[in-house]
C-alpha positions in Angstrom: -26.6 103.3 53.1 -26.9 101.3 56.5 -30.1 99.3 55.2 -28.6 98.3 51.6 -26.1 97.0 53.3 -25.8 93.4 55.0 -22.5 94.3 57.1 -23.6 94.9 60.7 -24.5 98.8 60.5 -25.9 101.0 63.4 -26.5 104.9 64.0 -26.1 106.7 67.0 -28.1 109.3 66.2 -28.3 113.1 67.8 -27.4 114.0 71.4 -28.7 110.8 73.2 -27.2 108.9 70.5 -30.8 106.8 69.8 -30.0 103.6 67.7 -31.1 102.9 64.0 -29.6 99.8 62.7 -29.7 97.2 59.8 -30.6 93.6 60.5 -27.3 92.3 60.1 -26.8 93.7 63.4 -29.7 92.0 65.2 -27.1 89.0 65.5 -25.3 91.4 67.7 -27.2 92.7 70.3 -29.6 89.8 70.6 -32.9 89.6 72.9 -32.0 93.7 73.0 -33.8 93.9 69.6 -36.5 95.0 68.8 -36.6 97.3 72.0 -33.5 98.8 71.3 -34.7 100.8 67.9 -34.6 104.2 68.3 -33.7 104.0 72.5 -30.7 105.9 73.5 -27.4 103.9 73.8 -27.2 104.5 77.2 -30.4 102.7 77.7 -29.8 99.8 75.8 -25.9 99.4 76.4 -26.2 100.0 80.4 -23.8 97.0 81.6 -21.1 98.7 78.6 -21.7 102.2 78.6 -18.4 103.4 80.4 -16.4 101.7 78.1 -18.4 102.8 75.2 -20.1 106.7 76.1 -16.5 107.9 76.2 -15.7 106.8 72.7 -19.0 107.7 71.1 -18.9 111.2 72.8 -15.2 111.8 71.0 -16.5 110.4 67.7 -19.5 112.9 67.7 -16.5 115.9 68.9 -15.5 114.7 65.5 -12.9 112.1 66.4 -13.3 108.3 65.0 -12.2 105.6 66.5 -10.9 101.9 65.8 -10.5 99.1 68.4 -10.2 95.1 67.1 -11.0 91.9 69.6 -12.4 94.9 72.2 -14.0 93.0 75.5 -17.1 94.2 75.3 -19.5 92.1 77.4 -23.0 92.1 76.9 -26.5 91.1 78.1 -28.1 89.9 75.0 -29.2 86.6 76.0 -30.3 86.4 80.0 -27.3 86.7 81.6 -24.0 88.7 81.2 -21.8 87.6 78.0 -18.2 87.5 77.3 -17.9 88.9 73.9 -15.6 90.5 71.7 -16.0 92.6 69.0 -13.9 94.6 66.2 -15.3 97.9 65.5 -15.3 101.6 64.5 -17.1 105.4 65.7 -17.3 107.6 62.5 -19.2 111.0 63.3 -22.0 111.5 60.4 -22.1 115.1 59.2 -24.8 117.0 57.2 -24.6 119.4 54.7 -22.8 122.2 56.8 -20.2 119.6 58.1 -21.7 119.2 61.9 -21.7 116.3 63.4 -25.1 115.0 63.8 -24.7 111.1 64.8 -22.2 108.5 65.0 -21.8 106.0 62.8 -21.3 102.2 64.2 -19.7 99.6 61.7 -18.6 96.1 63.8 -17.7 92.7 63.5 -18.3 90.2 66.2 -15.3 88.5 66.5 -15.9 86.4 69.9 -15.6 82.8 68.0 -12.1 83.8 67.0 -10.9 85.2 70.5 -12.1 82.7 72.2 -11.1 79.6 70.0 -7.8 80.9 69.9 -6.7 81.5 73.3 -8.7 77.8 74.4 -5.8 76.6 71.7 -3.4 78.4 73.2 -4.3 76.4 76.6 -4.4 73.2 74.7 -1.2 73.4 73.0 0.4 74.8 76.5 -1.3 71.8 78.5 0.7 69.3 76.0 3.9 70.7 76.2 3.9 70.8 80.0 2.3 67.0 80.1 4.9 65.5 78.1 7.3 64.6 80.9 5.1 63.9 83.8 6.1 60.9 85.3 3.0 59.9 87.1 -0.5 61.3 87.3 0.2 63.3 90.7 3.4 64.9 88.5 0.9 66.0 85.5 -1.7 67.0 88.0 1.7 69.5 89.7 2.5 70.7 85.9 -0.6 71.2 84.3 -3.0 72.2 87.0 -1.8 75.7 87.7 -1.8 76.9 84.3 -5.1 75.3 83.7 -6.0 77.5 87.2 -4.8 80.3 85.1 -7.1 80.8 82.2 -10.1 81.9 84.6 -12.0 82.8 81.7 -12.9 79.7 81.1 -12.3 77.2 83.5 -13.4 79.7 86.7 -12.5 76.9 88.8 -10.8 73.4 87.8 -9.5 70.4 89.3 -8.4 67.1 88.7 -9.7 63.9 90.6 -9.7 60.5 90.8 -12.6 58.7 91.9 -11.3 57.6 95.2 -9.2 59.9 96.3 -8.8 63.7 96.2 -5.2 64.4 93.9 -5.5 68.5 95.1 -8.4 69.8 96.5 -10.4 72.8 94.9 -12.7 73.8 97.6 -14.8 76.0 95.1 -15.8 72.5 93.6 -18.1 70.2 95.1 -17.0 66.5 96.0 -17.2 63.5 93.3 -20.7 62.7 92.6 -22.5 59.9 93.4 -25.5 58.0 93.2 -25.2 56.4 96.9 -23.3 53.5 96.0 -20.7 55.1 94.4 -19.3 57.8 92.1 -21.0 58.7 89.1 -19.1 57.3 86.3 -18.9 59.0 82.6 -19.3 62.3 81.6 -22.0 64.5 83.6 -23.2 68.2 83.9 -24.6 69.2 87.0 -27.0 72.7 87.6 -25.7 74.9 90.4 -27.2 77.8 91.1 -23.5 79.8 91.2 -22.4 77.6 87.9 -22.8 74.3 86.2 -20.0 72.0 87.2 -19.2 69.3 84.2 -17.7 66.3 85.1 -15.1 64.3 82.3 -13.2 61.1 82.6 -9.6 61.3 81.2 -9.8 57.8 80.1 -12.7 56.4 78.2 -11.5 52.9 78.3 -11.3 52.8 82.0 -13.8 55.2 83.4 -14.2 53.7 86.6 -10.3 54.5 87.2 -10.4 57.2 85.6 -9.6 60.6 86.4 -11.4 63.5 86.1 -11.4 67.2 85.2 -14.0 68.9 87.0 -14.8 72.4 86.0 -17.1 74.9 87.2 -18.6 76.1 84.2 -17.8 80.6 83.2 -21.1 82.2 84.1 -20.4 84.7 81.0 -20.5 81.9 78.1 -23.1 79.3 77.1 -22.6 75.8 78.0 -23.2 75.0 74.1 -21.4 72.5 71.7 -18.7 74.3 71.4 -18.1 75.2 75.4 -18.5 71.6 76.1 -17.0 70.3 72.9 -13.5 72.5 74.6 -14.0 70.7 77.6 -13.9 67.3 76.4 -10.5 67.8 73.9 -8.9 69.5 77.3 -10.2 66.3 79.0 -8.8 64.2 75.8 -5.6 66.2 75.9 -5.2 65.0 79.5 -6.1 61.8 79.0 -3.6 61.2 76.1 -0.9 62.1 78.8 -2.6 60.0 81.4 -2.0 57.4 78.4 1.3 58.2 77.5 2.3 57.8 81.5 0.7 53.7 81.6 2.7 53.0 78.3 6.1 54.5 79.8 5.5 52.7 83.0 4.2 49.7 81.4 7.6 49.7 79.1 9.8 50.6 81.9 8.8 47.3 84.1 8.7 45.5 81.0 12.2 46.1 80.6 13.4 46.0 84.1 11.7 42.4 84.0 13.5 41.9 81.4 16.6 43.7 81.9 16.9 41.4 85.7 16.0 38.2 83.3 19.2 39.0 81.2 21.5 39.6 83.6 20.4 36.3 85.6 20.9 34.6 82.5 24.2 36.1 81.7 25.5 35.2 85.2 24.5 31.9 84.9 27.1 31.2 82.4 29.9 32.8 84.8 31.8 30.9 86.7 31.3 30.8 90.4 34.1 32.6 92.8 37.0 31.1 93.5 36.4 29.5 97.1 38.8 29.9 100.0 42.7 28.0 99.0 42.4 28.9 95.6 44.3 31.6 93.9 43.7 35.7 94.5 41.3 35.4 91.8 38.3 38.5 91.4 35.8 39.0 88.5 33.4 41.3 87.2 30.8 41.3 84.8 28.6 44.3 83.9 26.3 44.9 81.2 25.6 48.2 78.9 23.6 50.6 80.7 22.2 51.4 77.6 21.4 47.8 77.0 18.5 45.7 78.7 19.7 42.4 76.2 22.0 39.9 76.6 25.4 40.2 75.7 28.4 38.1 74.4 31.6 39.2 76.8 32.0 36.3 79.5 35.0 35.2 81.4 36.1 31.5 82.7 38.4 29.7 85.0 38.4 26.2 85.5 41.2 23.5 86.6 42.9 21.6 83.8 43.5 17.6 84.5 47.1 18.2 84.4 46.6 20.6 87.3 46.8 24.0 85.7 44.5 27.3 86.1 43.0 28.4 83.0 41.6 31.8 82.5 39.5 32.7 79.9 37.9 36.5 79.0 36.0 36.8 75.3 33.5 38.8 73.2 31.5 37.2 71.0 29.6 40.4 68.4 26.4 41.4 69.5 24.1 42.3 72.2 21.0 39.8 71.7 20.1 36.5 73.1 21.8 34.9 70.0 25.1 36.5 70.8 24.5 35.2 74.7 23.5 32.0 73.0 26.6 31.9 70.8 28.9 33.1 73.7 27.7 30.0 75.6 28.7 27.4 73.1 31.9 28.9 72.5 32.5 28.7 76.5 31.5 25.3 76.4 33.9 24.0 73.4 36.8 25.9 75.0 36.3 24.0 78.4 36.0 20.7 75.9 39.2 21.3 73.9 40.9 21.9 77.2 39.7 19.1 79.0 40.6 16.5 76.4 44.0 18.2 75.1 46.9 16.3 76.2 49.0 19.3 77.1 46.5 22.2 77.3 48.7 25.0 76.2 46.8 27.9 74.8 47.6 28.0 71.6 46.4 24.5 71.2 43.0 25.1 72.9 42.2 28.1 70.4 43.3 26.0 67.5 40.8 23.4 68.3 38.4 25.9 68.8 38.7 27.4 65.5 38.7 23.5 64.0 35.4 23.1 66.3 33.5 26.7 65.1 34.6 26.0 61.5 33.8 22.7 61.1 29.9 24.0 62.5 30.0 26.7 59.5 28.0 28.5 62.2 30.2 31.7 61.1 30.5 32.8 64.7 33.2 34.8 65.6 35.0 35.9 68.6 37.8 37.8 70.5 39.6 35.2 73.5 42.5 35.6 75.4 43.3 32.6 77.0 45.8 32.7 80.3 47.2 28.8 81.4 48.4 29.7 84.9 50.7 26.7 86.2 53.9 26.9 89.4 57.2 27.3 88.8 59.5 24.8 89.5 61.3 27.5 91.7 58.1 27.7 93.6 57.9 31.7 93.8 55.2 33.5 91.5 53.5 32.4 89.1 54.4 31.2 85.5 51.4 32.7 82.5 51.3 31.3 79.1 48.8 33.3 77.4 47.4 33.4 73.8 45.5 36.7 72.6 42.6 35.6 69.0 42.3 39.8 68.6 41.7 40.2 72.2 43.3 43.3 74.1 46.2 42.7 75.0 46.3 41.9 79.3 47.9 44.6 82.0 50.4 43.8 84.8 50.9 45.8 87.8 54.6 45.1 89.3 55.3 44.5 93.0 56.9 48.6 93.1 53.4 49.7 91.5 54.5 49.8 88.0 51.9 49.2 85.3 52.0 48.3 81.7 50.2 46.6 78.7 51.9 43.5 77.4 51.5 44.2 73.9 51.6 41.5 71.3 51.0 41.3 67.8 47.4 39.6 68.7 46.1 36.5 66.3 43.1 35.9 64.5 39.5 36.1 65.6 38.0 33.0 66.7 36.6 31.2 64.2 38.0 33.0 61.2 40.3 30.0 59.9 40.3 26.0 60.8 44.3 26.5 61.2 45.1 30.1 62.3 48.6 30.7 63.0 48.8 31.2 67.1 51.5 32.5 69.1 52.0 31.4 73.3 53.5 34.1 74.9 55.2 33.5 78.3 55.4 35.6 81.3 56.7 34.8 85.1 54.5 36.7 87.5 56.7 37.5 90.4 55.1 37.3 94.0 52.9 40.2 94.3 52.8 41.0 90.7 48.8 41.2 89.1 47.9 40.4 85.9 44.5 41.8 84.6 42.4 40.8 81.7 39.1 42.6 80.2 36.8 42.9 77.6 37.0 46.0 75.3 34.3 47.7 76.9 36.2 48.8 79.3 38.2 51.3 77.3 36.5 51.8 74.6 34.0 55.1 74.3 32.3 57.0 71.6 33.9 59.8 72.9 37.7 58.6 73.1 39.7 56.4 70.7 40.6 52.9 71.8 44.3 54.0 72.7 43.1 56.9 74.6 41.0 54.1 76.5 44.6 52.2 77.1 46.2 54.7 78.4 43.4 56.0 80.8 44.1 52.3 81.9 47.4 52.2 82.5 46.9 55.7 84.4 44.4 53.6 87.0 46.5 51.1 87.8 49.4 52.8 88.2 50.4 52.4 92.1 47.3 50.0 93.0 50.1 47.4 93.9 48.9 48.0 97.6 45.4 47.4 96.8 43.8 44.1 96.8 42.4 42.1 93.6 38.8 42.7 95.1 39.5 46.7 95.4 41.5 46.9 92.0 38.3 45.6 90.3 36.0 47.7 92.1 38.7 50.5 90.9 38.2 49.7 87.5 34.5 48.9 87.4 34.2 52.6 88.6 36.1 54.3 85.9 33.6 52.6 83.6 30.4 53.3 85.7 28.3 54.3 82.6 29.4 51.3 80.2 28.6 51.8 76.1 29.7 48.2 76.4 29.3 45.1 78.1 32.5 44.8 80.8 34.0 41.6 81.5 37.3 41.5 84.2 39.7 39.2 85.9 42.2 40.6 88.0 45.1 37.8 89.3 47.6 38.3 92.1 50.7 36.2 92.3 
């Protein structure tokens, strides 16, 4: 029965349990054949025989065993090999029913056990690099679990050329010629272990870093030993990859990010100097955004003398929206300038003639403020027209504050001659009027009136603050914008 068959077949045969065996299991015990036939297992299975006497000795007391991926490391080919094996003791009976030998029938199954827990490691080694920041952050993630699986990688580090990342003193240094390290993949022969040498990056060896592992003592450095070593080393190096890009993409858009918002300021107006009204601003852009955007505010002195304020939102978040929001800027300031009485309704109507007549289809939000001095010389006297703008706030002299709801007009830009309303207010000595962009209330997670009144709330008793700390106020409830936030805050 054991030589017709071509499944790996052995007897243990009579007290000293001497081997007979097929040729199927040649494979198995190596350089041990053909010496082994007919020894006794003891004498042939010396660096195994505790683990295996015990269970041969209870098959032949008529007990069989079964054991699958069993660690049963042999020397079959010059040194001591890590191997695993999934096999059964049947005791062999002759005619009278006594046990006479043991039957062995096995599987090497040291490929499998070994392939799968070096994918195990692999898969591990990814999850853990995905979120390393910088190489010394993968180096703190991966390199103790890769310190872990001793079986095989008995000692590991990772280097860089120049400069030690973390030291493993069972390693030698980097090696090198003389002039400098050896570049590219290399295996050196140690008497206590190979050490193998692998560059994370292939593009960029000579910065590269590099896994240096002292090669297990128990497994051949073969194909497949070495082929393991360079997908760990690929594995890394993909994450090594994956850092540049993010880095790479993360200065790319803080360059770009800085570019914007110079840009976007650049279209602001400048401070109002020292003599000039209690005038502050604020612009912020979406933190989620590194574009442009189309919010702005203005204030500039009409020829008949009056202050203008201006706060709009042109749609979008691009350079064409920043683009847009500068011409529409522009024409406001040029209507003004040439209308004989600037009043705001006027300005906005010749705006709309202006962005119609250009059949650019831009449209935008304005809320234009014409701040003049009343003739009895106390406060201040605000004309303001809203072109589906929110509607402004004013904070009374006791602390009060409130929206001055209108029924707001058309968008800019949706009809040459949109019906406009002026609507007049007298801003009493001490009073504060404050305009902004929608981004300031609005949220994914709250509704627009929800935003209002959360508002409201914040400027409630800020009558003692100043314009300056009433904007910083504000400019902190909305610390994480969705939106971009443009904001004038007046004081009578």
């Amino acid at each position: 029965m054991v030589f017709a068959t071509r499944f790996p077949v052995t007897l243990f045969w009579g007290p000293e349990f001497a081997l007979v065996y097929n040729e199927a299991y040649v494979p198995l015990i190596g350089d041990k054949h053909p010496s082994a036939l007919g020894a006794p297992a003891r004498q042939v299975f010396p660096e195994v025989w505790d683990l295996i006497g015990p269970m041969m000795r209870s098959a032949r007391a008529g007990a069989p065993t079964w054991v699958e991926d069993e660690h049963v490391p042999l020397r079959r080919r010059g040194f001591l090999e890590e191997c695993y094996f999934t096999f059964s003791y049947s005791p062999v009976r002759n005619e009278h029913g006594d046990v006479e030998g043991v039957m062995d029938i096995a599987a090497e199954t040291t490929e499998q056990v070994i392939s799968r827990r070096r994918l195990q490691l692999l898969t591990a080694v990814t999850e853990r690099s995905a979120n390393a920041d910088d190489l010394e952050d993968l180096v703190r993630a991966v390199l103790p679990l890769l310190r872990s699986s001793d079986e095989d990688l008995p000692a590991v580090d990772i280097r860089r050329p120049e400069v030690d990342i973390d030291v493993d003193y069972r390693l030698p240094a980097v090696p090198s010629d003389g002039g400098g390290p050896v570049l590219g993949e290399r295996v050196e022969r140690h008497d206590d272990g190979d050490i193998a040498w692998l560059p994370l990056v292939d593009d960029d060896i000579e910065h590269s870093p590099l896994l240096v592992v002292r090669l297990s003592r128990q497994l051949s450095p073969d194909d497949a030993y070495l082929g393991f070593l360079r997908l760990l080393a690929g594995t890394l190096g993909q994450a090594v990859a994956d850092i540049r890009v993010r880095h790479a993409e993360r200065e790319a858009a803080q360059v770009q990010r800085t570019m914007t918002e110079a840009f976007q300021r650049s279209l602001l107006p400048q401070p109002v100097g020292p003599g000039g009204p209690q005038l502050a601003m604020r612009y912020q852009p979406a933190v989620e955004l590194a574009e442009l955007g189309g919010d702005w505010y203005d204030w500039f002195e009409a020829p008949d003398g009056s202050l203008m304020l201006v706060i709009g939102d042109v749609a979008g978040h691009d350079q064409d929206a920043a683009a847009t929001m500068g011409q529409v800027r522009n024409i406001l300031r040029g209507v003004a300038f040439t209308a004989e009485t600037p009043t705001p309704t006027a300005v906005l109507r010749g705006v709309d003639r202006a962005l119609t007549g250009s059949a650019s289809g831009t449209l935008a939000t304005a809320l234009l403020a014409r701040v003049t001095k009343p003739a009895s010389g106390t406060g201040l006297h605000v004309a303001w027209s809203s072109a589906g703008h929110p509607p402004p706030a004013r904070i009374g002299p006791d602390g009060h504050a409130e929206l001055l709801s209108t029924e707001p007009d058309l968008l800019l830009g949706v009809h040459h001659d949109a019906g406009r309303q002026d609507h007049e207010l007298h801003l009493e000595t001490g009073a504060t009027l404050v305009l902004y962009t929608d981004g300031l209330i609005e949220s994914r997670k709250a509704s627009i009136e929800t935003g209002m009144t959360r508002l409201v709330d914040a400027l409630g008793q800020t009558h003692r603050l100043d314009v300056e700390e009433i904007s910083d106020l504000l400019m902190t409830m909305a610390a994480a914008p969705e939106d971009d936030i443009a904001l004038m805050v007046l004081r009578a």
